[in-house]
C-alpha positions as CSV (number, residue, x, y, z in Angstrom):
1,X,47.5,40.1,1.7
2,X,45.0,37.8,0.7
3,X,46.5,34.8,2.5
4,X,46.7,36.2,5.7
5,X,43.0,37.0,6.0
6,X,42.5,33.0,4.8
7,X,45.3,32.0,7.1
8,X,43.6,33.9,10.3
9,X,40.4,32.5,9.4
10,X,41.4,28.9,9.4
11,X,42.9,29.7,12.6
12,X,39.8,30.1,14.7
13,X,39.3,27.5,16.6
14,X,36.4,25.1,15.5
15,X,34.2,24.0,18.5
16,X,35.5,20.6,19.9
17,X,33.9,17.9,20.9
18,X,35.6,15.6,23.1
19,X,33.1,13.3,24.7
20,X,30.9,10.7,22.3
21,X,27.9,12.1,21.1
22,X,24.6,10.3,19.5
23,X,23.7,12.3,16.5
24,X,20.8,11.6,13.9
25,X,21.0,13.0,10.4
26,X,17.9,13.3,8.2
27,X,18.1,13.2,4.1
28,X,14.5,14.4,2.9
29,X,14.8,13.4,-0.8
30,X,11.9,13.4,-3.4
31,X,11.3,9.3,-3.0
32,X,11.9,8.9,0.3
33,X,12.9,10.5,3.7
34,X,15.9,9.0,5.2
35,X,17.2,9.2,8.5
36,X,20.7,7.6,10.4
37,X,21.4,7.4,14.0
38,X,25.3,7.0,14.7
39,X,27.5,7.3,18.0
40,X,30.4,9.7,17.4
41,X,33.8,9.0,19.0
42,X,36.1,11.3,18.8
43,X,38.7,9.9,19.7
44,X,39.3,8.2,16.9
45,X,37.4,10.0,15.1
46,X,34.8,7.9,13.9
47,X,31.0,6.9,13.9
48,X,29.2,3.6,14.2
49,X,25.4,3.3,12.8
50,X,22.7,3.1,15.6
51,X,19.7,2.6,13.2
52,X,18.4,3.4,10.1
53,X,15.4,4.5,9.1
54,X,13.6,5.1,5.8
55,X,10.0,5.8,4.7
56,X,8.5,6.8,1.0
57,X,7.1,9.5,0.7
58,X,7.2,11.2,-2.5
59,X,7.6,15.1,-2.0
60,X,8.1,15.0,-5.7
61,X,4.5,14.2,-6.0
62,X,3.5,17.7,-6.8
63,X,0.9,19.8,-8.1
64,X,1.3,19.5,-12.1
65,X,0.0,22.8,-12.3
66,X,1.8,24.9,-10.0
67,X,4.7,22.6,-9.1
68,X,3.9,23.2,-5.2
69,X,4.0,20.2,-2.7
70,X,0.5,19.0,-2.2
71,X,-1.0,19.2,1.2
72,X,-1.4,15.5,1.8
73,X,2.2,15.0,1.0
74,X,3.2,17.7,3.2
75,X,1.5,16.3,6.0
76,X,2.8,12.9,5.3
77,X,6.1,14.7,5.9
78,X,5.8,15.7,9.3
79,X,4.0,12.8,10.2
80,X,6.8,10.9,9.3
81,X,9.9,13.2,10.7
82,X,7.9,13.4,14.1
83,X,8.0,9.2,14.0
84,X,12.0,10.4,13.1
85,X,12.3,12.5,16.1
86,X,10.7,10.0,18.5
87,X,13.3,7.6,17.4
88,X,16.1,9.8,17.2
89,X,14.9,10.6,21.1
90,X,14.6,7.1,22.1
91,X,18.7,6.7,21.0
92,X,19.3,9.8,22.8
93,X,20.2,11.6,20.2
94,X,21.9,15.2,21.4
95,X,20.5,16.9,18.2
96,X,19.2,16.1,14.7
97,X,20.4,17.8,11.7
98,X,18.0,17.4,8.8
99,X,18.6,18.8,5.1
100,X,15.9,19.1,2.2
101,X,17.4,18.8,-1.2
102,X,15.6,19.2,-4.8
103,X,11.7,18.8,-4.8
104,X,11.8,20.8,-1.9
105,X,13.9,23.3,-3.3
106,X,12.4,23.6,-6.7
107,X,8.5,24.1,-5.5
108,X,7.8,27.4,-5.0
109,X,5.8,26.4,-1.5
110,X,9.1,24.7,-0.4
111,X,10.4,27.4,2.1
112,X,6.6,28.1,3.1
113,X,6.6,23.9,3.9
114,X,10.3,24.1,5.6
115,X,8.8,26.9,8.0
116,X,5.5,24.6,8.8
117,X,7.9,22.0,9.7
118,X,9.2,24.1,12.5
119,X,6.5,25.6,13.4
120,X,4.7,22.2,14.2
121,X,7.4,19.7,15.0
122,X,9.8,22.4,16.3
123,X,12.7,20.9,13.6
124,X,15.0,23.2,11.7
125,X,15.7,22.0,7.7
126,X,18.5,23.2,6.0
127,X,17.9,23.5,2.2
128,X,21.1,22.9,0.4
129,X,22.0,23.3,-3.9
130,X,22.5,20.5,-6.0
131,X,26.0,21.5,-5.7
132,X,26.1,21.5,-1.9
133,X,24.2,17.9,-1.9
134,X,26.7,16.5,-4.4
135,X,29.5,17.7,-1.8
136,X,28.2,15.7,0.9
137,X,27.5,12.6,-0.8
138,X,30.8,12.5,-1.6
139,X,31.9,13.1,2.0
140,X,29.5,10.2,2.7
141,X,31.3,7.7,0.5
142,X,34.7,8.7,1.2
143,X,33.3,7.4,4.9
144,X,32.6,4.2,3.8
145,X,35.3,3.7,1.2
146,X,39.4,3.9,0.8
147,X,39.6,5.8,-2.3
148,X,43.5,4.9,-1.9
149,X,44.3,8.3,-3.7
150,X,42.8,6.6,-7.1
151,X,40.3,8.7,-9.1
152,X,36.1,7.5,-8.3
153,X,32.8,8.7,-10.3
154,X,30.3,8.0,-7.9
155,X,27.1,8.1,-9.4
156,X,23.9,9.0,-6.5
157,X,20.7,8.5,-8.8
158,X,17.5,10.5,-6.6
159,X,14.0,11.2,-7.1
160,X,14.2,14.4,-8.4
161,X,18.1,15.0,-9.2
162,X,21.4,12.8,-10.1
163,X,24.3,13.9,-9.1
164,X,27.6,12.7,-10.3
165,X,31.0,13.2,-9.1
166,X,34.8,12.6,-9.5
167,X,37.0,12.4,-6.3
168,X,40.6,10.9,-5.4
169,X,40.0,11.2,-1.5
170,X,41.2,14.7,-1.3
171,X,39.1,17.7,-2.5
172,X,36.8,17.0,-5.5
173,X,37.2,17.4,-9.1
174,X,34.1,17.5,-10.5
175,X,30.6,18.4,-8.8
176,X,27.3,18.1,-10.7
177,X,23.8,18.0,-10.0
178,X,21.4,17.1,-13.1
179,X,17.6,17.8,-13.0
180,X,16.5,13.8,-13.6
181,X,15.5,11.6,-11.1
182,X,13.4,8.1,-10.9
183,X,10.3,10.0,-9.5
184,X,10.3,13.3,-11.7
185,X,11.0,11.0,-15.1
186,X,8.5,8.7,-14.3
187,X,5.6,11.6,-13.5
188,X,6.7,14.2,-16.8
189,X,7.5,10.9,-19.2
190,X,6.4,7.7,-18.4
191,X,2.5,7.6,-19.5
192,X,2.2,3.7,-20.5
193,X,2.4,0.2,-18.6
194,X,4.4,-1.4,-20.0
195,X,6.3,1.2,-21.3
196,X,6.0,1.6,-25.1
197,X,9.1,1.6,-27.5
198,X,8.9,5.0,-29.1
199,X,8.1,6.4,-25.0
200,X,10.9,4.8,-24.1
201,X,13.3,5.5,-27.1
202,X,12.2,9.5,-26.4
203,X,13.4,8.7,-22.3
204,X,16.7,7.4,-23.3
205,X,17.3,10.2,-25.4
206,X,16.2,12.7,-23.1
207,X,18.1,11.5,-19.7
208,X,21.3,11.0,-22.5
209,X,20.8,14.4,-23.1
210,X,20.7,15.5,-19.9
211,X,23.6,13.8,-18.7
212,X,26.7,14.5,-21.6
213,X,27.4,17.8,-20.0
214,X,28.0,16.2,-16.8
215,X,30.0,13.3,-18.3
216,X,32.2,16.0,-20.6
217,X,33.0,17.6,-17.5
218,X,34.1,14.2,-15.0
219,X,36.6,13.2,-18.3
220,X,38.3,16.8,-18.3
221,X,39.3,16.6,-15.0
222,X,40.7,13.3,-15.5
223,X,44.6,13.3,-16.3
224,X,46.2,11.4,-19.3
225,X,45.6,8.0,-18.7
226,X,43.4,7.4,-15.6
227,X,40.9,5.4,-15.0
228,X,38.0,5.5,-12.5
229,X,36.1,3.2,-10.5
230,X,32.4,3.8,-10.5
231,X,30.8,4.2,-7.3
232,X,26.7,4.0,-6.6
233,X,24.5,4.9,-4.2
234,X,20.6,5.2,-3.8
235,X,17.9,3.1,-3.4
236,X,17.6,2.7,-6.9
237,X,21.3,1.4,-7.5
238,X,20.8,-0.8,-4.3
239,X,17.5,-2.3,-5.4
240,X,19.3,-3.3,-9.2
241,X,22.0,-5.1,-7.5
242,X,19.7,-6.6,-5.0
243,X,17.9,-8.2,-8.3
244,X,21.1,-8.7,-10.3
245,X,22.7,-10.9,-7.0
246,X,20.0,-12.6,-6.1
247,X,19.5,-14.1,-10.0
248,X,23.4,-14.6,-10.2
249,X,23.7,-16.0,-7.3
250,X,20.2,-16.7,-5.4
251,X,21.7,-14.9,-2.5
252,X,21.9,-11.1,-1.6
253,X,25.2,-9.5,0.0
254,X,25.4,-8.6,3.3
255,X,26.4,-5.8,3.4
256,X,25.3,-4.6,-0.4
257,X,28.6,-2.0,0.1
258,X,31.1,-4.0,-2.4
259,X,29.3,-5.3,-4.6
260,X,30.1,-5.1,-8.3
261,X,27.7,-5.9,-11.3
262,X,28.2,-5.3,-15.1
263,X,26.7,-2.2,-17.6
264,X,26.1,-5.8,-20.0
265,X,24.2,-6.9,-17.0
266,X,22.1,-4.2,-16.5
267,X,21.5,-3.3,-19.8
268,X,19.7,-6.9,-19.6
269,X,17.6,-6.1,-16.4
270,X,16.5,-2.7,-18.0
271,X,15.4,-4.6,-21.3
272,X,13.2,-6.7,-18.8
273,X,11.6,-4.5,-16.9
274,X,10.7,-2.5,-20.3
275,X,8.8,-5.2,-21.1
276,X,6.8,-5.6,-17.7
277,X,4.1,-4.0,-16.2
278,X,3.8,-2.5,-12.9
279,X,2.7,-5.8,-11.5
280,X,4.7,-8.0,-13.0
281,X,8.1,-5.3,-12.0
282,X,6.7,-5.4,-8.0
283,X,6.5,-9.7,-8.6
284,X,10.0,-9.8,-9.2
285,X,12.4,-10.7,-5.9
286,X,14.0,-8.0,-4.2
287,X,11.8,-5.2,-5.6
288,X,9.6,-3.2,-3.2
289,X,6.0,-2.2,-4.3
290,X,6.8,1.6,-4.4
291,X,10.1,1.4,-6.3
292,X,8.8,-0.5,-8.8
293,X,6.5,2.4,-9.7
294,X,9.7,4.7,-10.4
295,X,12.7,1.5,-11.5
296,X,12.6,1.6,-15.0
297,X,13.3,5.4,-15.1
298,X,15.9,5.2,-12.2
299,X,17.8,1.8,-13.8
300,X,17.7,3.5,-17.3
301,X,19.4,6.6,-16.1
302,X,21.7,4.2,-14.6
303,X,22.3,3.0,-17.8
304,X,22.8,5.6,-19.9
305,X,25.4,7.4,-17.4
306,X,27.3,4.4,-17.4
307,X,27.1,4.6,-21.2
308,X,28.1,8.3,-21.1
309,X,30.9,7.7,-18.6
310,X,32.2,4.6,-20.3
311,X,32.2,2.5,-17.1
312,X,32.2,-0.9,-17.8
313,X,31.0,-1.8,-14.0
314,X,29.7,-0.3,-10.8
315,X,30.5,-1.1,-7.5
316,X,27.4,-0.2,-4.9
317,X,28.4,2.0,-1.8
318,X,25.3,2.2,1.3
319,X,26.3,5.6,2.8
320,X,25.1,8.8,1.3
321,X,24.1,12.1,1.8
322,X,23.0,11.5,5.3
323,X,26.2,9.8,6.9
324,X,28.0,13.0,4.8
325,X,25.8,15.1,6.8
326,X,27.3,13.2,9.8
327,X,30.9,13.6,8.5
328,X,30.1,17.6,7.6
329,X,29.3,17.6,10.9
330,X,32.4,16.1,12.3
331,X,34.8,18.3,10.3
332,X,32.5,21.7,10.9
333,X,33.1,20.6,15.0
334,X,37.0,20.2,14.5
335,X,37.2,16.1,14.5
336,X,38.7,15.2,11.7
337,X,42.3,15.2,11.2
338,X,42.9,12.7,8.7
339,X,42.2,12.2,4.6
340,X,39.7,14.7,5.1
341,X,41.2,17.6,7.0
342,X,40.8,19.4,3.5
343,X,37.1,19.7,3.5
344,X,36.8,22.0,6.9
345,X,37.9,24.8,5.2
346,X,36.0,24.1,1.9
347,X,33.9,26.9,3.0
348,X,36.6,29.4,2.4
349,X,38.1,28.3,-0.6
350,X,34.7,28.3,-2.2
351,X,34.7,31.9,-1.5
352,X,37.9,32.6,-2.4
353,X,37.6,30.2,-5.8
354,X,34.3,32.3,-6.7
355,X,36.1,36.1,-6.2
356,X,38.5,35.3,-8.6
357,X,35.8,33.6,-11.0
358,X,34.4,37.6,-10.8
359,X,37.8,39.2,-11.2
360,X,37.4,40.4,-7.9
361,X,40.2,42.7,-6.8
362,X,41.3,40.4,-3.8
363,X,43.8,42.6,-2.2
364,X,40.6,45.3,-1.5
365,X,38.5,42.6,-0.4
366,X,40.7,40.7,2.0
367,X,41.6,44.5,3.3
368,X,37.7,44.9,3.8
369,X,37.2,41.5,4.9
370,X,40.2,42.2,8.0
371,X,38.1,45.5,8.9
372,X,34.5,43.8,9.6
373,X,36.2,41.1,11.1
374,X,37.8,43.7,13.4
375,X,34.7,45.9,13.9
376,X,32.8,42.8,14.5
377,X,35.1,40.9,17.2
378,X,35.7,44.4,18.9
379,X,31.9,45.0,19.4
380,X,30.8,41.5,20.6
381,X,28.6,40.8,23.7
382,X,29.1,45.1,24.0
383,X,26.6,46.3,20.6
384,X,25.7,42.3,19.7
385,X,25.4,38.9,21.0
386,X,26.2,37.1,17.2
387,X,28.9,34.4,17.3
388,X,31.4,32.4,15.2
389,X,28.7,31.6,12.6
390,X,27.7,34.6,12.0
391,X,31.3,36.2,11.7
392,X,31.8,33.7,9.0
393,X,29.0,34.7,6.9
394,X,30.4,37.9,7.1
395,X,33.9,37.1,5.9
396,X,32.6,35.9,2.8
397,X,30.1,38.6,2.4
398,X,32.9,41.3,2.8
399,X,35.0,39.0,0.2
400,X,32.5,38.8,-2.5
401,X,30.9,42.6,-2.1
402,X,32.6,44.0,-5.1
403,X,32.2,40.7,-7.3
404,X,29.1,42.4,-9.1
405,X,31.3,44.7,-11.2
406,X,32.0,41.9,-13.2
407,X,28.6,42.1,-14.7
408,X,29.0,46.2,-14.7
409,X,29.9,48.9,-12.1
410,X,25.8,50.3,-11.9
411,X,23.9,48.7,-9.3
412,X,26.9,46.3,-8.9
413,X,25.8,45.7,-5.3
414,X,22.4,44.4,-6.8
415,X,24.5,42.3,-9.5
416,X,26.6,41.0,-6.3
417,X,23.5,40.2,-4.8
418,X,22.5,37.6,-7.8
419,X,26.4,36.7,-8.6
420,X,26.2,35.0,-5.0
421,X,23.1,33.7,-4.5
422,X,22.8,31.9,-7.8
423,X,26.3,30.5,-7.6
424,X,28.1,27.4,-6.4
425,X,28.9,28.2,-2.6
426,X,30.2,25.1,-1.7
427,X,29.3,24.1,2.3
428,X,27.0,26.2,2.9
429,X,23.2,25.6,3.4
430,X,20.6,28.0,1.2
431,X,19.5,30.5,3.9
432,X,23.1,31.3,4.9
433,X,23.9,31.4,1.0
434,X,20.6,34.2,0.6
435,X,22.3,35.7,3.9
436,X,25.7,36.1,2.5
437,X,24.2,37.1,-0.7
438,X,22.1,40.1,1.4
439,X,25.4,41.4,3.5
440,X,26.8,42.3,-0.1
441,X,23.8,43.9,-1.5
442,X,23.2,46.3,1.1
443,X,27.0,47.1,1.1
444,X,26.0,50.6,-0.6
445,X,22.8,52.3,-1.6
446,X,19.2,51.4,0.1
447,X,19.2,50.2,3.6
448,X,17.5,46.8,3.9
449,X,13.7,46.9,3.2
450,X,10.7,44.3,3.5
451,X,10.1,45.9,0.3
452,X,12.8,44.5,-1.1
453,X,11.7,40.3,-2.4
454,X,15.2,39.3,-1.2
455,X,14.9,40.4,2.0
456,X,11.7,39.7,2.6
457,X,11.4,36.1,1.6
458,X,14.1,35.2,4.6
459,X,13.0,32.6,6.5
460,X,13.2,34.4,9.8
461,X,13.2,37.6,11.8
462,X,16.8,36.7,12.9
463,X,17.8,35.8,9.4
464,X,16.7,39.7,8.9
465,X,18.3,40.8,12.1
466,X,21.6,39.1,11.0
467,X,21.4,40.6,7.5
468,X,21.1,44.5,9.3
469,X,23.9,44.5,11.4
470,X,26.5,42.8,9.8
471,X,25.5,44.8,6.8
472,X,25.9,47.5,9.2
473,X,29.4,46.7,9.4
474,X,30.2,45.6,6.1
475,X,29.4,49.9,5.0
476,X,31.8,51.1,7.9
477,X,34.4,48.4,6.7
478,X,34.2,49.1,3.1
479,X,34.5,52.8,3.7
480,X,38.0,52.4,5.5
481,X,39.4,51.6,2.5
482,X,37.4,53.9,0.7
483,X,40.6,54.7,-1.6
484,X,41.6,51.1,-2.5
485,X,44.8,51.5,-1.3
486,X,45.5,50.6,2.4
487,X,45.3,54.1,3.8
488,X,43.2,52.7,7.0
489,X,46.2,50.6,8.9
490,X,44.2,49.5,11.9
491,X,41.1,50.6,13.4
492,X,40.0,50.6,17.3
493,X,36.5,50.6,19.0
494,X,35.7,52.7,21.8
495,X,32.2,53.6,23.8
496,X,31.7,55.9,25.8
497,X,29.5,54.4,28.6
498,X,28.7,57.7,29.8
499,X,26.8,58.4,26.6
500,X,25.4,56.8,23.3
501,X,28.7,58.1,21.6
502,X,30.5,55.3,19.7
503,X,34.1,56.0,18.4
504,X,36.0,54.5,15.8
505,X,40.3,55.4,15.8
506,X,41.3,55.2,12.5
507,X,45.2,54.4,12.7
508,X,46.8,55.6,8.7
509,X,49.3,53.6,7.1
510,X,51.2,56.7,6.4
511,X,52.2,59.4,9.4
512,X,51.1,62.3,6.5
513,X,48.0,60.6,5.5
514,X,44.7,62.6,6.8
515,X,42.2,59.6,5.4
516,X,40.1,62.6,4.6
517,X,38.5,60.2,2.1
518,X,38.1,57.4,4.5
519,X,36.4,59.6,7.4
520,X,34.4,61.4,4.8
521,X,33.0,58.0,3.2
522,X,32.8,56.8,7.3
523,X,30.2,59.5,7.8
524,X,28.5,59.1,4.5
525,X,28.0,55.2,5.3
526,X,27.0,55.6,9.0
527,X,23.6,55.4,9.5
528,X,22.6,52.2,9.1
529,X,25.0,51.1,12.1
530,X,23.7,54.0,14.3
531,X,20.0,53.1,13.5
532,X,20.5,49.5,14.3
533,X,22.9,49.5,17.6
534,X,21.3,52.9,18.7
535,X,24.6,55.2,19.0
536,X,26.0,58.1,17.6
537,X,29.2,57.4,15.5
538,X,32.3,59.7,15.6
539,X,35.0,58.8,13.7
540,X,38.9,60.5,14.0
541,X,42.2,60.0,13.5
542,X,44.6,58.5,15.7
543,X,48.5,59.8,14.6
544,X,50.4,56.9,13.3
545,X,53.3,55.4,15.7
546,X,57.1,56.8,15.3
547,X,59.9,54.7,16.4
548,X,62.7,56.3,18.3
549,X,66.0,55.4,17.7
């Protein structure tokens, strides 16, 4: 039963895009905001690079205190993603999707900051997990790269988090997202210039720490006898084989995607720049002012990964997160066919992957999942005006509903609530994540209150709105199959437009089944549905179908 719920739902059509389209994509990391301009053809499907642009920033600079974002910061922000937008205009860009990844997600002013983006500059940021980030930086490299089918790390060392990877250009083996990046090690650990040896001995040991988890995990998903290529991107990674080329060979690449330098090599460079102050790090060629504030912390995390992972050499990759923002993009809008069909249903499987992770009883929950869909499609543009979106966050609310009980059966819609939101959603962006996670909650029990933080810390009135009625018909579809068991064969819609009175057909599996349970839990579940589409519910039984011989 399962796979035909997953079957129909891969089914719906994603929304082509046939003609080519100029799309910007902006990366707003703890060092440095980041945005690309491409050209999409889909014909091919494929994207050239309009322009890039990049401009330090430092979101991680925050408060020591509190850990919030600081005012000037913030306001060096949007100062610099209006300058984005007036560029991104000036290519004619059709939209601009922009995500926000860990400083902004760990300071507890982030959302507040995300909001004063729009408000001022009119721009929507997604916030995405370390998980989701690690995702698309690996769709970003498999854009720039032939993996061949052979196992890659890649290795994306940031400001605030390093996320490391193992791939084989299909889906991914191993996600992680480490809390250690060039700016927060340098703020929380880096106190003298030059560095002293027991500060520095304590850094080592700390990033090394940080990091064996992530490396135990890449080698168990490795079969008997592979090897991996390492992969790296960031400006940090770029800016040590900028140095290490232009020593070697007095020269720098052009294009820096390709090139391949040694862990003996580096381990050289790091010694060096130990030993050198701030001035003397910003003297040497190829090192900007700014990252030579935050290079001995990013280069020695470098290091030790490479240690961890037992790579003997790196080879440097220029596209990211942001051109896998462009290729999320693409496969989200139905244009990729190739290598990477797999990742436009990585939504779904992520849901699927985390209900059985709860022991959730899938044949209940693909039942319950089939209803709302049903309820939903059978009431649009008549009681609402939501869309595909918005029927997808319901799938996987409806799938994951019950997945609470793993942690116990009382208040399991609350323990649903957290199960979800603190899990590892793949493809989806934070707020549709807290969404998702707000559909299960109020599956049973308490309507949704302001009261309540979850609810109220949405982002949005419509983020609230979309939470009440699809909640709405989560209730009514969990009540169908009140017993568990498939009772509820189909169900069908009906208003009457002569009055407010709504009616649901309930069509049993078996001709001598009343679903006495099923209308009795329909009327016990009601209200929030009549409250929020302003009708009366009546819900009866439609005899099941007899063939004639």
């Amino acid at each position: 039963m399962v796979d035909s719920v997953f079957t129909s739902w891969q089914s719906i059509p994603a929304q082509i895009v046939e003609q080519a389209q100029i799309l910007a994509a902006i990366d707003m990391g703890t060092n440095s905001l980041h945005m690309v301009v491409v050209s999409i053809e889909p014909k091919l499907p494929a994207f050239t690079i309009i322009t890039r642009e990049k401009e330090t920033v430092r979101l991680g600079d925050r408060n020591p205190e509190t850990g919030e974002l600081k005012p000037e910061v913030m306001a060096r922000a949007i100062s610099t993603l209006r300058r984005f937008q007036d560029i991104a205009k000036s290519c004619n860009a059709h939209s601009i999707i922009a995500v926000a990844t860990s400083a902004v997600r760990e300071a507890p002013n982030g959302r507040e900051f995300l909001h004063q983006v729009k408000e001022e500059i009119g721009l929507n940021v997604d916030l995405i997990s370390g998980y989701e980030e690690a995702r698309r930086i690996y769709l970003g490299v498999l854009s720039g790269m032939e993996f061949n089918n052979q196992p890659h790390a890649i290795i994306d060392i940031g400001g605030g988090s390093t996320e490391i990877i193992l791939g084989d250009s299909h889906e991914p083996r191993s996600l992680s997202s480490n809390k250690i990046g060039a700016v927060r090690l340098t703020s929380e650990f880096i106190t003298t210039d030059p560095i002293t040896n027991s500060e520095y001995q304590y850094l080592q040991a700390y990033v090394q720490g940080m990091l064996e988890r992530a490396a135990e995990d890449l080698h168990a998903h490795l079969q008997p006898g592979e090897i991996f290529r390492l992969v790296g991107t960031s400006g940090t990674i770029e800016t040590v084989a900028t140095i290490i080329a232009r020593e070697k060979t007095g020269t720098v690449p052009s294009p820096l995607t390709g090139y391949e330098f040694s862990l003996r090599e580096l381990r050289q460079l790091v010694d060096r720049l130990r030993k050198l102050n701030y001035s003397e790090r910003a003297a040497i060629p190829g090192m900007n002012d700014r990252r030579s504030e935050i290079i001995l912390a990013g280069a020695t995390i470098l290091q030790e990964a490479m240690t961890l992972l037992e790579a003997e050499t790196l080879v440097v990759c220029e596209r990211s997160l942001r051109e896998g923002i462009i290729v999320d993009w693409m496969l989200t809008h139905g244009l990729i066919e190739d290598r990477l069909r797999y990742q436009s249903s990585i939504r779904q499987r992520s849901v699927i992957k985390t209900a059985q992770k709860y022991q959730v009883n899938l044949e209940h929950s693909d039942r319950v999942a089939s209803f709302a869909m049903s309820l939903f499609n059978q009431t649009q543009e008549i009681l609402h005006q939501w869309g595909l979106e918005e029927q997808e966050l319901l799938w996987a609310a409806a799938m994951l509903h019950n997945c609470g009980h793993f942690i116990s059966h009382s208040a399991h819609h609350k323990h649903s609530y957290y199960l979800i939101r603190h899990g590892e959603l793949l493809g989806y962006t934070e707020t549709e994540i807290e969404i998702i996670a707000n559909i299960a909650r109020y599956h049973r029990k308490s309507n949704p209150k302001k009261k309540h933080d979850s609810y109220r810390s949405l982002p949005s009135k419509r983020d609230r709105q979309i939470i009440n009625h699809l909640s709405a018909f989560l209730r009514l579809a969990v009540a169908l199959d009140r017993r568990q068991i498939g009772a509820v064969k189909r169900v069908r819609c009906d208003r009457h437009a002569d009055s407010k009175e709504f009616y649901l057909y309930l069509t049993p599996s078996q001709p001598n089944d009343d679903c006495a349970l099923e209308l009795w839990s329909l009327d016990y579940k009601k209200a929030l549905f009549e409250t929020e589409f302003d009708v009366k519910l009546v819900a009866a039984l439609e005899p099941a179908t007899v063939s004639v011989r």
